[in-house]
N, C-alpha and C positions, 0 to 999 in steps of 0.2 A: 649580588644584592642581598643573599641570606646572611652572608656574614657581616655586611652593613648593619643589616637590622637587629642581628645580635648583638654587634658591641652597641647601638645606641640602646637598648633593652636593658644592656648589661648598667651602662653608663648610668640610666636615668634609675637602676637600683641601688648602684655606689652611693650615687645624689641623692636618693631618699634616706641610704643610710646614714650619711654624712649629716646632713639636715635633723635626724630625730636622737642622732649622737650629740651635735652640738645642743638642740635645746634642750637634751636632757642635762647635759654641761651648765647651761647656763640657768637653769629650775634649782642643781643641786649647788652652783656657783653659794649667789648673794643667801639664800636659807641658810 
């Protein structure tokens, strides 16, 4: 169960990096 909860911990910080990589992507895209 610990290590469940770690990779979903881990995962859902990949995802946020992911997500504020891309919109910073797509801010510094069309400007």
């Amino acid at each position: 169960l610990t290590v469940g909860l770690v990779g979903i911990i881990i995962g859902t910080i990949f995802i946020i990096k992911g997500l504020r990589k891309s919109n910073a992507a797509e801010r510094r895209g069309p400007l």
